[in-house]
ZAKE-854523 format. One line per field, with one value per residue: y, z, x of N, C-alpha, C in turn; residue in one letter. Coordinates in Angstrom, 3 decimals. Each point is the difference from the previous one (the first is absolute). Layout:
BEGIN
npy [Y_...]
npz [Z_...]
npx [X_...]
capy [Y_...]
capz [Z_...]
capx [X_...]
cpy [Y_...]
cpz [Z_...]
cpx [X_...]
resn [a_...]
//
This chain:
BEGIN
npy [-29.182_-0.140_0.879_-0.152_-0.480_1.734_-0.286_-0.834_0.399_-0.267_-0.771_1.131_0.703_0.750_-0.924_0.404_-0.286_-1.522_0.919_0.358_-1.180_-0.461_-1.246_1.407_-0.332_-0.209_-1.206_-0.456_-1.263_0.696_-0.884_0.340_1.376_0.257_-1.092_0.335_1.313_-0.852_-0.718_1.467_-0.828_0.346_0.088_-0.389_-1.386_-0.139_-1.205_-0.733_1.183_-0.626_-1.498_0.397_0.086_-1.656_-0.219_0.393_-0.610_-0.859_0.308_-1.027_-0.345_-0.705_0.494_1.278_-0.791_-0.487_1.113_-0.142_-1.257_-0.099_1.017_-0.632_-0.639_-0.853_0.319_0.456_-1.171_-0.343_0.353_-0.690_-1.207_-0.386_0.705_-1.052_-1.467_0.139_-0.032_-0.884_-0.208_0.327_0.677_-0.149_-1.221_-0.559_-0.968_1.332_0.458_-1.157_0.985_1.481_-0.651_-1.377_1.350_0.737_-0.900_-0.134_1.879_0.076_-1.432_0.600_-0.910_-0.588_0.314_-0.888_-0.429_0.474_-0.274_-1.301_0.161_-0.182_-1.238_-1.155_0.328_-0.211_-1.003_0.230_0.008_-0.419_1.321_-0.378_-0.384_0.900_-0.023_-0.794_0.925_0.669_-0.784_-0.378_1.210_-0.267_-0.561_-0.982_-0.236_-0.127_-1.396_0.088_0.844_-0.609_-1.002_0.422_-0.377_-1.072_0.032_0.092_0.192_-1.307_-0.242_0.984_0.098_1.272_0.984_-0.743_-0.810_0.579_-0.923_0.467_1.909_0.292_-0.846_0.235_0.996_-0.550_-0.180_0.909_-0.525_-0.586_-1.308_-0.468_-0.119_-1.228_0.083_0.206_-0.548_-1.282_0.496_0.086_-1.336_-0.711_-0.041_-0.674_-0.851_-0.017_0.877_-0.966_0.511_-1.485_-0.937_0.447_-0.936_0.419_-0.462_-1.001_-0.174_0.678_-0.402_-0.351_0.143_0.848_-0.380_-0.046_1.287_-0.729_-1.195_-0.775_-0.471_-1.175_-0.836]
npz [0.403_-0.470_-0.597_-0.525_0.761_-0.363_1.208_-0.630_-0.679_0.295_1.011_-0.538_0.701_-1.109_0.350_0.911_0.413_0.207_-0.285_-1.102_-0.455_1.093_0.137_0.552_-0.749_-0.706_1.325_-1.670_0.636_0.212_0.173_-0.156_0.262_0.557_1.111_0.196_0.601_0.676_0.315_-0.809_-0.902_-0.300_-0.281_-1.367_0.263_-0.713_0.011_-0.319_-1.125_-0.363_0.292_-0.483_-0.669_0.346_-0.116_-1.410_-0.688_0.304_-0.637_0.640_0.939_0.331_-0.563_0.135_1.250_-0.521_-0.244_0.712_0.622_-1.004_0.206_1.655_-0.550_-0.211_-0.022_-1.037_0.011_1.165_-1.172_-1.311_0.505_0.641_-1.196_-0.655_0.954_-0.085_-1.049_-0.396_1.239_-0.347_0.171_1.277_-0.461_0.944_-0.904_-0.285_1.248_-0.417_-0.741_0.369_1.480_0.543_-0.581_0.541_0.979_-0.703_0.057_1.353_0.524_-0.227_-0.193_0.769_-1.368_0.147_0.888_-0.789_-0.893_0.796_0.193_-1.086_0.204_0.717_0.180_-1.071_0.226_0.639_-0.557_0.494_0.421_1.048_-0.849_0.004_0.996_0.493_-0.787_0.561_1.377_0.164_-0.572_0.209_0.798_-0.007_1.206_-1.386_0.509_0.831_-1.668_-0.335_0.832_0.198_-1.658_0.538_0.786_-0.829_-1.048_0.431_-0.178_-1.454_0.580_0.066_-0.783_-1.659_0.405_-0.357_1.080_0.597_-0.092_0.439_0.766_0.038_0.180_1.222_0.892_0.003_-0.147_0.724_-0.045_1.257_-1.463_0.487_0.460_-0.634_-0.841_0.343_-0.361_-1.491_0.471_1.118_-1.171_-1.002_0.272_0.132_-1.612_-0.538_-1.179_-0.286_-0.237_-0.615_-1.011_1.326_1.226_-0.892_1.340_0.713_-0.958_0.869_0.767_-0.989_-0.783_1.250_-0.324_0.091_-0.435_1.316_-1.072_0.211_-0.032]
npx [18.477_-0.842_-0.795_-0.559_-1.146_-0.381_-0.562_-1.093_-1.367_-1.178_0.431_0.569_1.032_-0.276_-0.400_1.338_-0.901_0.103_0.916_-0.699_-0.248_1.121_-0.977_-0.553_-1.023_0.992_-0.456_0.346_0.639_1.550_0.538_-1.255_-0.233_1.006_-0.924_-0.927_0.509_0.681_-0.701_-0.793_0.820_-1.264_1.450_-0.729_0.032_-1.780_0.403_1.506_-0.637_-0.653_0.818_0.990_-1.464_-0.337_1.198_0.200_-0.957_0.621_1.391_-0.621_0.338_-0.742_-1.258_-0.289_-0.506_-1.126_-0.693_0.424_-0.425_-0.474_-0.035_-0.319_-0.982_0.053_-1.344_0.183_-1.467_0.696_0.579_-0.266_-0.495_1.159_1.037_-0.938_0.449_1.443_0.166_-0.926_1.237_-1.327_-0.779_0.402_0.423_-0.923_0.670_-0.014_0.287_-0.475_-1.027_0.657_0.071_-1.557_-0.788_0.389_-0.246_-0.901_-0.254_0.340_-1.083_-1.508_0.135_-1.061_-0.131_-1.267_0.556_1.214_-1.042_-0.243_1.526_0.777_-0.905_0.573_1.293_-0.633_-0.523_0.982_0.617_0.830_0.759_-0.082_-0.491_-0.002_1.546_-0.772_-0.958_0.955_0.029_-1.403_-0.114_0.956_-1.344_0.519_-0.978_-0.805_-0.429_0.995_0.481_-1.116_0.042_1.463_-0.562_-0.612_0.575_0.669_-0.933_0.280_1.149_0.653_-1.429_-0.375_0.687_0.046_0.756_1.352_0.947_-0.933_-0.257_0.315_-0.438_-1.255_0.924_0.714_-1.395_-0.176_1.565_-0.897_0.881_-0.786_-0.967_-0.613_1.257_-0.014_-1.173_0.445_1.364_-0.540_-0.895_0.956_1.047_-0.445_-0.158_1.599_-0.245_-0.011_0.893_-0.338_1.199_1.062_-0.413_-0.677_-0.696_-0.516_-0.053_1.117_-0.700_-0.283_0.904_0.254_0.040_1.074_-0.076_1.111_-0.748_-0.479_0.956_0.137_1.486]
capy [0.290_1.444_-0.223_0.128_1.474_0.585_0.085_1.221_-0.323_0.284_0.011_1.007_0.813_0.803_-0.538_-0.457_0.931_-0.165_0.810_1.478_-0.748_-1.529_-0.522_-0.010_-1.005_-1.058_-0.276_-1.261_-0.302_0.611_-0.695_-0.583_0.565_0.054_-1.672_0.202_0.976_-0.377_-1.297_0.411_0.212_0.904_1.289_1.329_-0.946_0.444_-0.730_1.051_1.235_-0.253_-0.008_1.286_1.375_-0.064_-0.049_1.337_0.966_-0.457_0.923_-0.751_-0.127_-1.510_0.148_0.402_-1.446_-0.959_0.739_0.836_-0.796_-0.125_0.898_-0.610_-1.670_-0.636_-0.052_1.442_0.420_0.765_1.160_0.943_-0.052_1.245_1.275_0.429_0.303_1.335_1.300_0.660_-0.432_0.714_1.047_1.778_-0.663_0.497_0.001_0.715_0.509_-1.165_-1.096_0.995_-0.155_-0.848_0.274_0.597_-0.919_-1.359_0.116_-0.249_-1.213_-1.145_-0.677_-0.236_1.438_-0.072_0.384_1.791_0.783_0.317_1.346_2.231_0.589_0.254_1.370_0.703_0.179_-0.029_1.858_0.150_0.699_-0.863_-1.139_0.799_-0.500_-1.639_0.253_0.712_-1.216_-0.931_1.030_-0.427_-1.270_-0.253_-0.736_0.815_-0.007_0.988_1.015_0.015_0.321_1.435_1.287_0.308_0.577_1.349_1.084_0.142_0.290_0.953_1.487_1.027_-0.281_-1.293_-0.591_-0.037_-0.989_-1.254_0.154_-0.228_-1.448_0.000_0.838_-0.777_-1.150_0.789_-0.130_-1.513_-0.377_-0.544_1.019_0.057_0.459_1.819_0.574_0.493_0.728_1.293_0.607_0.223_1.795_0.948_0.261_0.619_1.576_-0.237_-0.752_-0.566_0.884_0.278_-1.164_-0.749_-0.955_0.865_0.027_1.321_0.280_-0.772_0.122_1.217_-0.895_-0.863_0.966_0.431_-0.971_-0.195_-1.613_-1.357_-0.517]
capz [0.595_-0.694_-1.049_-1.482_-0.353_1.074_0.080_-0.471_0.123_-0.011_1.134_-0.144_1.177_0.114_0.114_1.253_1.003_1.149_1.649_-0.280_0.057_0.158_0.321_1.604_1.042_-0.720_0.553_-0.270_0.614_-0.500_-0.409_-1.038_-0.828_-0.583_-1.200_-1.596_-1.120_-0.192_-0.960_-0.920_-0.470_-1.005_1.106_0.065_-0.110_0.623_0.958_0.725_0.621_0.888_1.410_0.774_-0.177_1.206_1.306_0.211_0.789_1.382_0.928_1.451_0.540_-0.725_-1.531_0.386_0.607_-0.761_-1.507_0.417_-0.182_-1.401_-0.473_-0.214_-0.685_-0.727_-1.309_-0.622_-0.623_1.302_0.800_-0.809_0.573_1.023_-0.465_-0.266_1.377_0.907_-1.223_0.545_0.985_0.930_-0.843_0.249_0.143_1.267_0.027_-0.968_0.780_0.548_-1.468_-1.278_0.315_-1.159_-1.310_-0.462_0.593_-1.002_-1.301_-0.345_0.283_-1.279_-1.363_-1.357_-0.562_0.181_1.236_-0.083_-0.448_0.821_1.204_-0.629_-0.524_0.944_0.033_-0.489_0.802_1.371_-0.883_1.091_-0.874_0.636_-1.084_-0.591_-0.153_-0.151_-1.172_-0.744_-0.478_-0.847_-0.787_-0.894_0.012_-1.613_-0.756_-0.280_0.553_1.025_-0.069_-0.234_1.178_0.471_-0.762_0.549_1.220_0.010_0.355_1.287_1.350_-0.357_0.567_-0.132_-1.027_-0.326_0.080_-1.339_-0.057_-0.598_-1.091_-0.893_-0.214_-0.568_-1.507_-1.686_-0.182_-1.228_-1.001_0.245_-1.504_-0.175_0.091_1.186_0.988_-0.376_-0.405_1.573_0.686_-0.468_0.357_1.153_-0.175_-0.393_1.587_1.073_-0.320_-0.384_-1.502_-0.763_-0.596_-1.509_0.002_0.919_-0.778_-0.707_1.056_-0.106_-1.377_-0.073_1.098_0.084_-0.665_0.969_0.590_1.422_0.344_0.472_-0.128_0.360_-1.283]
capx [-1.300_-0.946_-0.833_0.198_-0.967_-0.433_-1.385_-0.777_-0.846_-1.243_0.191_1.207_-0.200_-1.226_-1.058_-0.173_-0.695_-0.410_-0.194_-1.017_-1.222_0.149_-1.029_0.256_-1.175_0.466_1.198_0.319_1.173_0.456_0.873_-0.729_-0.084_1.280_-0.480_-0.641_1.084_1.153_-0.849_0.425_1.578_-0.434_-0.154_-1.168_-1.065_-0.950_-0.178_1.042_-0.190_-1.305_1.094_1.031_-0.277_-0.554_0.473_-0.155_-1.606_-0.417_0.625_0.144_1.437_0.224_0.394_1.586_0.881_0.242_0.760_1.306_0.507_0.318_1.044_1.439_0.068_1.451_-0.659_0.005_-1.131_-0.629_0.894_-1.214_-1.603_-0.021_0.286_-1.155_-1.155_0.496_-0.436_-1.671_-0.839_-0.644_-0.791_0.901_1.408_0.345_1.727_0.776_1.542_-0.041_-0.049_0.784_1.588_0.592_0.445_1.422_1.085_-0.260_0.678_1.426_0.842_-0.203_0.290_-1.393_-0.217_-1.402_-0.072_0.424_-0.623_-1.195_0.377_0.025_-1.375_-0.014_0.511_-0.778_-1.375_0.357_0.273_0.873_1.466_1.040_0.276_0.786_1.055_-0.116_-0.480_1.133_1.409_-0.617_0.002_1.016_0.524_0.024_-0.831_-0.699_-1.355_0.433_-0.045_-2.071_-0.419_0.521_-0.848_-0.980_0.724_1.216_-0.946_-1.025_0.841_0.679_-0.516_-0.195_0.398_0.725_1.345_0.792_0.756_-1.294_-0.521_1.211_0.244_-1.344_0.167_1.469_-0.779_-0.367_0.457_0.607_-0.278_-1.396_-1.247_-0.898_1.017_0.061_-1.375_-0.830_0.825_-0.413_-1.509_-0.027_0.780_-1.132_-1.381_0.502_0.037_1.520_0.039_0.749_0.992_-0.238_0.192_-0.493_-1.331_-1.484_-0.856_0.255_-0.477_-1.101_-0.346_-1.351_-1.333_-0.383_-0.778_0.888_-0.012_0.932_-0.076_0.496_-0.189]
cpy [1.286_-0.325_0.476_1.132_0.160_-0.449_0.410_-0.636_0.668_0.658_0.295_0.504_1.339_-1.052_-0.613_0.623_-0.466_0.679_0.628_-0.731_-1.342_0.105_-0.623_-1.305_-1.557_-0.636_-1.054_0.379_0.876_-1.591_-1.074_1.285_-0.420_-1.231_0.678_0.904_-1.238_-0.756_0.543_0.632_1.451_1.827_1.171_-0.618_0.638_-0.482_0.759_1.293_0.148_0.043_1.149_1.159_-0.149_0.113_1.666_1.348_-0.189_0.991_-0.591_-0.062_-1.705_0.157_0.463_-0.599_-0.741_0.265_0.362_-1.461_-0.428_0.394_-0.642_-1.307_-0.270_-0.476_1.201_0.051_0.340_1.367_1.150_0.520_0.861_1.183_0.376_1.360_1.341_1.271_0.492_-0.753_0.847_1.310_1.306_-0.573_0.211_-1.289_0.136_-0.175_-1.847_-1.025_0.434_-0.994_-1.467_-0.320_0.458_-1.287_-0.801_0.946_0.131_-0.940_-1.197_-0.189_-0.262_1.278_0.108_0.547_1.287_-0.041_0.412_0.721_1.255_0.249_0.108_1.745_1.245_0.395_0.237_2.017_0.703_0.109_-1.041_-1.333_0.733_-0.461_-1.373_0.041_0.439_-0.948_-1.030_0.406_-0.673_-1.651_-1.134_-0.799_1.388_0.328_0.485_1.218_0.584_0.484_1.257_1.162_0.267_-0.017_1.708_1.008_-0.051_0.414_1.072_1.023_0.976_0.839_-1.076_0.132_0.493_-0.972_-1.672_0.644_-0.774_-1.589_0.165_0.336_-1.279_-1.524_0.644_-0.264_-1.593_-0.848_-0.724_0.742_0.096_0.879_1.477_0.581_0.015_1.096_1.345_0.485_0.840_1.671_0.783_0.325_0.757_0.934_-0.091_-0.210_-0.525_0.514_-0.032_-1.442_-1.268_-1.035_1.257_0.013_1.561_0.848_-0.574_0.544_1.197_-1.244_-0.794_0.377_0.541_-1.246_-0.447_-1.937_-0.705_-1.005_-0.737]
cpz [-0.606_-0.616_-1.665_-0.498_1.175_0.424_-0.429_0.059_0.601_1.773_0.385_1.093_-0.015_0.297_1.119_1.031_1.224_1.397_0.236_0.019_0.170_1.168_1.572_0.617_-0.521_0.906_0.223_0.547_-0.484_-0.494_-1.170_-1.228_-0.419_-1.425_-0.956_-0.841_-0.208_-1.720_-0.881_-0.442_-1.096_1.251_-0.119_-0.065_1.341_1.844_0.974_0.615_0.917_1.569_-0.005_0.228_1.436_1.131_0.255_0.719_1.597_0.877_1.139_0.259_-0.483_-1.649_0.072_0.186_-1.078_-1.676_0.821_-0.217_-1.177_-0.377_0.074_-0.269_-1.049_-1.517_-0.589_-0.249_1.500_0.512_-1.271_1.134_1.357_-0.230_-0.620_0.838_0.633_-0.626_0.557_1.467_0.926_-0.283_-0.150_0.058_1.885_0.190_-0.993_0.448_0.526_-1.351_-0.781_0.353_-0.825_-1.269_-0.359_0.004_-1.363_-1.250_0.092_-0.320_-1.179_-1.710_-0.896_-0.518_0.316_1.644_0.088_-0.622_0.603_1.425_-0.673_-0.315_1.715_0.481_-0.500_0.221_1.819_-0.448_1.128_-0.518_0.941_-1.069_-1.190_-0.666_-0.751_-1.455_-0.983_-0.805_-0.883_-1.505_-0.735_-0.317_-1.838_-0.406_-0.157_0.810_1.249_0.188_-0.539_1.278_0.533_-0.507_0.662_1.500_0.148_0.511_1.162_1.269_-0.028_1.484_-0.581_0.904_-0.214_0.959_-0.704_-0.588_-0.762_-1.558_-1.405_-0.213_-0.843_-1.738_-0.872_0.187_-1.720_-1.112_0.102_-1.459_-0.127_0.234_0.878_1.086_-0.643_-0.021_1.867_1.108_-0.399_-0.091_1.494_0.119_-0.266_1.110_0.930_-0.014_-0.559_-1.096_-0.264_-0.568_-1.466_-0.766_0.719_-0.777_-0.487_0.939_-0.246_-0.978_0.222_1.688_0.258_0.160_1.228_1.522_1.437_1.222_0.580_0.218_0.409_-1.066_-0.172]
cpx [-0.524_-1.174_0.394_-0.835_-0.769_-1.530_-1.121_-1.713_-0.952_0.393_1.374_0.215_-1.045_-1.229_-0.470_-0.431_0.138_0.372_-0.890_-1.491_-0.316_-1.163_0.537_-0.705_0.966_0.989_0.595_1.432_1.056_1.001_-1.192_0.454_1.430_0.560_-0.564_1.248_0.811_-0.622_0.133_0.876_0.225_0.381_-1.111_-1.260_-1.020_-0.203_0.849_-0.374_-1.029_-0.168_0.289_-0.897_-1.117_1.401_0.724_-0.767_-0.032_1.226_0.815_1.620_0.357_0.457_1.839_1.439_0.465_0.632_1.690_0.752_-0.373_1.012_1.997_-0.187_1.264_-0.890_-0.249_-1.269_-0.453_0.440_-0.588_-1.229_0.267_0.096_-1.206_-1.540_0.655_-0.492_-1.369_-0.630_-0.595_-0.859_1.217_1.495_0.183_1.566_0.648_1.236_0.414_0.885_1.444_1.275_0.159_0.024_0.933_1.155_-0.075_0.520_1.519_0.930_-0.662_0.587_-0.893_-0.456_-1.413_-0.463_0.360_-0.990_-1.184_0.353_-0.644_-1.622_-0.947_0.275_-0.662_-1.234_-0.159_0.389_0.976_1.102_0.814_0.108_0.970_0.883_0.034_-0.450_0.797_0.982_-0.705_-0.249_1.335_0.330_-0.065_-0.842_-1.330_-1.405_0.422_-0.059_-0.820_-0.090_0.374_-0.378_-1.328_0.008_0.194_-0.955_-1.149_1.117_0.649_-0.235_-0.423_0.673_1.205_1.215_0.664_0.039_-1.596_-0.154_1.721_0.216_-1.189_0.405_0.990_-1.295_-0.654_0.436_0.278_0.316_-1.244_-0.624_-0.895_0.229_0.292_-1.013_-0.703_0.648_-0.113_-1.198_0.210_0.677_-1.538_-1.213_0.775_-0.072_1.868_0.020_1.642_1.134_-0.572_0.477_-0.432_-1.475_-0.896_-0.943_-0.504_-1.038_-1.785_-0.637_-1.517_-1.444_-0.465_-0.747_0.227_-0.103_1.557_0.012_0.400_0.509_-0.393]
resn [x_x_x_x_x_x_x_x_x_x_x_x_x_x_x_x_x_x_x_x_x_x_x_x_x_x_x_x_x_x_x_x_x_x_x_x_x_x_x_x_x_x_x_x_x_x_x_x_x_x_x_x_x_x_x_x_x_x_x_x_x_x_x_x_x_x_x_x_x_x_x_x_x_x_x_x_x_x_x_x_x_x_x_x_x_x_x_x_x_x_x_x_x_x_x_x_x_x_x_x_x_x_x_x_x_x_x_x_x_x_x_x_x_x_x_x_x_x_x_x_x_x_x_x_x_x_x_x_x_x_x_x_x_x_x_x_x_x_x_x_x_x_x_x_x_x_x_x_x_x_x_x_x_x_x_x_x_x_x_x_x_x_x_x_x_x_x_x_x_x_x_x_x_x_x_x_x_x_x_x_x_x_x_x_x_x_x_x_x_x_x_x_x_x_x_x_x_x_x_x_x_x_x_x_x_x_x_x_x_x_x_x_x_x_x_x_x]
//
């Protein structure tokens, strides 16, 4: 069970807004919206986000309900779509402290590398040091698009000031043998006010030009 390659496209996790501008007046059914994400098989497919970014915006305790039970389905493309919806449900995350426990539960106990991936981006956008730990251990895991994901985690949960124990998983993501997975771990050293080891990605080298921008991959 895994993927081969990491997620990517037009409709990336930087592109997701819908907690921040999902269409309050929109109150198509919540088990229609979920039909439509499921339908498209394309995990960054327009349609898909679309849904989530309406059941997102909405915040509600149902949405909630129902993304939680995704979450424990025995189908891994429902347990993407719930970890999805947990990441941006709601303008101010009002279940942050709701959402961290069955995420955490799925990064300890899942197998599909795609669902971890959509926890740690989840995790990331929720920006809560209590994901911490759970980020740490995913940080070593062997499949690569896992540890995409934990590069872009690390620095949203580290704190201020960093973690040791996060900045230091962040630093050997630095030297990962996949480039994707280093160059995004050494953009995250670099925005942190952190530099790269010596030998690390050419991220490190480029990062000025990016103007202190803070990204999504």
């Amino acid at each position: 069970m895994g993927v081969s390659e990491r997620p990517s496209g037009p409709a990336g996790p930087g592109d997701r807004r819908g907690g921040q501008d999902g269409d309050d007046h929109d109150r198509t059914p919540v088990d229609e919206l979920i039909a439509i994400a499921l339908a498209d098989t394309d995990p960054d497919g327009p349609a898909r986000w679309q849904a989530i970014s309406t059941l997102q915006g909405r915040g509600d305790l149902e949405t909630f309900t129902v993304a939680r039970r995704l979450c424990g389905s025995s189908r891994p493309a429902e347990r993407v779509l719930g970890a999805d919806i947990l990441g941006e449900l709601g303008r101010d995350r009002p279940f942050s402290d709701r959402s961290l426990p069955v995420l955490r539960y799925l990064a300890a106990d899942e197998l599909d590398a795609r669902v971890l991936y959509s926890v740690l981006i989840a995790f990331g956008h929720l920006r809560d040091r209590r994901a911490l730990p759970s980020v740490i251990d995913l940080a070593a895991h062997e499949n690569p698009t896992v540890r995409y994901g934990a590069a872009y985690a690390l620095p949203h949960v580290m704190g201020d000031p960093p973690d040791p124990a996060g900045l230091a998983a962040l630093r050997r993501l630095a030297t990962d043998p996949d480039e994707d997975v280093a160059d995004w771990a050494a953009l995250g050293l670099s925005l942190s006010g952190h530099t790269p080891e010596r030998g690390g990605s050419a991220a490190g080298g480029e990062v000025e030009d990016l103007g202190g921008q803070v990204l999504d991959p």
